[in-house]
N, C-alpha and C positions, 0 to 999 in steps of 0.2 A: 875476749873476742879472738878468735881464730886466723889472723889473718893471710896463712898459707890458702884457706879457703875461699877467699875472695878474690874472682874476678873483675880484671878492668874492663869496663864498657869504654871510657875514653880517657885520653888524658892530655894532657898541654902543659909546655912550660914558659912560665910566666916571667916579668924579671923579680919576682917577688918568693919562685918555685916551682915545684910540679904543682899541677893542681888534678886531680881523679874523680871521677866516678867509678865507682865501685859497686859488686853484685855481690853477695852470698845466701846461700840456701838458710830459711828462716830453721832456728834451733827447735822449731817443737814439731819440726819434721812433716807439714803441712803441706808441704810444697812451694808455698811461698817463698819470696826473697826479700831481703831484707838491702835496703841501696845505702853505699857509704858515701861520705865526700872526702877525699883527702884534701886540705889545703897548706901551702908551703912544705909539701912534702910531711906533713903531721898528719895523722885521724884529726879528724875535727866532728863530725858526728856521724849516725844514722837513724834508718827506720826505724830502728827494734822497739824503740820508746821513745816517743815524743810528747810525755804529758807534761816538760815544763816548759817548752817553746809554746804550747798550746794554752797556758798558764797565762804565760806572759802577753799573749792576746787578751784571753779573757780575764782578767784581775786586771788590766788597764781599761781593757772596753766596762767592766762594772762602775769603774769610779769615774767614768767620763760621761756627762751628760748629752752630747749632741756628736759624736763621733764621724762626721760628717766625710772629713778629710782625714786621710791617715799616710806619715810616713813611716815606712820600714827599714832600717841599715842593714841591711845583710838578705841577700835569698837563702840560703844554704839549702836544704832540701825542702821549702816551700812550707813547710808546716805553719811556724807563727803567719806567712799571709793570709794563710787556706783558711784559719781560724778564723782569723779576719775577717774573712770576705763572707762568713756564715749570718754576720751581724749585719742584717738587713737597714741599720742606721749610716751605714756604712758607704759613700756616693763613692766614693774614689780613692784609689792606693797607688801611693806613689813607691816602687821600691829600687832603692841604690844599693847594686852589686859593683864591689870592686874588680872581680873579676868577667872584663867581657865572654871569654870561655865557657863560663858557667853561664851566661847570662844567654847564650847562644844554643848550650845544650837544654835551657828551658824549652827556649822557640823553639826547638826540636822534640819536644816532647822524650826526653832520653831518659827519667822516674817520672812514675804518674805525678804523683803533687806538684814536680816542676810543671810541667803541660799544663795540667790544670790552672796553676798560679799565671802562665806565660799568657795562654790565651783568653785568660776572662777579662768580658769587655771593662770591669772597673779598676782592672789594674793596668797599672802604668811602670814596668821596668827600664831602669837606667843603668845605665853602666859608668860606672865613675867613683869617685871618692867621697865617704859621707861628709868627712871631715869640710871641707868647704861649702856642703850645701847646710851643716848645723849653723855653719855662721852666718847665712845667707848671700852669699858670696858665687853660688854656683847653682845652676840649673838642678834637679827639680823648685821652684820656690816658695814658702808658705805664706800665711800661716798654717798650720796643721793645728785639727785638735787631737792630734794623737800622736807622738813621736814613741815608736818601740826601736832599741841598739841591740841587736845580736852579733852582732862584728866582732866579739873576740868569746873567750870564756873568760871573759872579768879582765878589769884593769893587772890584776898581780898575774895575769895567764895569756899575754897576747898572741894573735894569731900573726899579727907582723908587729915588729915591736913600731913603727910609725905610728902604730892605734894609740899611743898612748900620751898625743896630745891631744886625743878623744874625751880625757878622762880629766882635763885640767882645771880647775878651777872658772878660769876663763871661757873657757870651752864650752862647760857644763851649764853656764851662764847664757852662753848664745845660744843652745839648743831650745832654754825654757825660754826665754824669748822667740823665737820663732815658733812658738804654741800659740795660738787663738785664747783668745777668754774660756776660763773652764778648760781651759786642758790637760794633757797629763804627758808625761815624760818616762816611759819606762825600761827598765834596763834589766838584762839578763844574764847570769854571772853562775862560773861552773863551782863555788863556792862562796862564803861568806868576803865582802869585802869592805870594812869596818871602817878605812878612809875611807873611800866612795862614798859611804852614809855619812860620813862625816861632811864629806866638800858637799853634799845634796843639801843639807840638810837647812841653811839659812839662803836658798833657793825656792822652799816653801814647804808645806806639809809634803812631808817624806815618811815610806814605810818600810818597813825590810820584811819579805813576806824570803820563809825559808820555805822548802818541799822536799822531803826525802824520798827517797827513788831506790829500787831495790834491783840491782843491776850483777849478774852473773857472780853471784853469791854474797856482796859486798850493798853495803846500806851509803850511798852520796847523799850528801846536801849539797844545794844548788838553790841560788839568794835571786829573788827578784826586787828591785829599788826601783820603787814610786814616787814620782815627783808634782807636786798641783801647786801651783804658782798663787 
């Protein structure tokens, strides 16, 4: 990634960092652009490929029967809701961004998939921390049949190191409890995370689904963890 090439559409500083939206001209010369996020002054993703945010919708809405209710932890550039919200089983999305910022240049429609995620009537965006709503403890409240975390790139890769009483044993415990009957817990990680499957795994049927991605000449694996109680 090039990043003398990318413009900032907006930015803000948080007590957590900078936080950006980001523009650059799509690589295959299209004309297209391609939107980035910076969070805590990191890249944290973009457009260019999003087939394992979109993954991690679909490999959890498969193995959930009634997906009725769904929470999200993280907007980032809207993709895993977008997924989401194609599943016509699908009433209502609850989605907690940490960052208000971000959560304001959705309703602003500042990338198309934020806009679209912001305004459709069955989504429900919050600004807050997920950590207190996985233990029930804080507004939005479930049960949910469907809890997806994208809030960091994996427990060994945080996006704030706070995340990573996200990832506690304890923690991981309240989140499958605030699942409905038949639910599913899915987590999405920018590589393998072999504790993770471990702390999941006497939590209930647990899978570790890998995806290889083939990204500006280099071959990623990137780990999605299934949980059904």
């Amino acid at each position: 990634m090039d990043d003398s090439a990318a413009e900032t559409i907006v930015a803000a500083t948080t007590p957590r960092g900078e936080i950006a939206l980001r523009e650059r001209a799509h690589p295959d010369g299209s004309g297209s652009v391609v939107h980035e996020l910076v969070v805590a002054g990191v890249f944290a993703m973009d457009s260019l490929d999003t087939s394992t945010e979109t993954a991690l919708a679909v490999e959890a809405l498969t193995r959930t029967a009634a997906p009725g209710r769904v929470l999200v932890g993280g907007l980032g550039l809207g993709f895993t809701t977008w997924q989401v919200l194609k599943d016509k089983r699908v009433r209502q999305v609850d989605v907690v961004e940490l960052e208000p910022d971000l959560v304001e240049w959705a309703r602003l429609g500042l990338a198309p998939t934020l806009g679209l995620v912001a305004r459709h009537p069955r989504v429900r965006v919050h600004a807050g921390d997920i950590a207190p709503v996985l233990r029930g403890a804080a507004t939005p409240f479930g049960p949910w049949d469907l809890v997806l975390l994208d809030v960091d790139n994996g427990p060994s890769f945080l996006v704030h190191d706070a995340n990573a009483r996200i990832y506690s044993p304890d923690a991981l415990r309240s989140a499958v409890d605030q699942l409905a009957p038949g639910g599913t817990l899915a987590i999405w990680a920018a590589q393998r995370e072999p504790d993770l499957l471990t702390t999941l795994q006497p939590l209930g049927a647990t899978e570790e689904i890998l995806l290889e991605v083939e990204r500006e000449g280099r071959t990623l694996t990137y780990a999605l963890y299934l949980t059904r109680p």
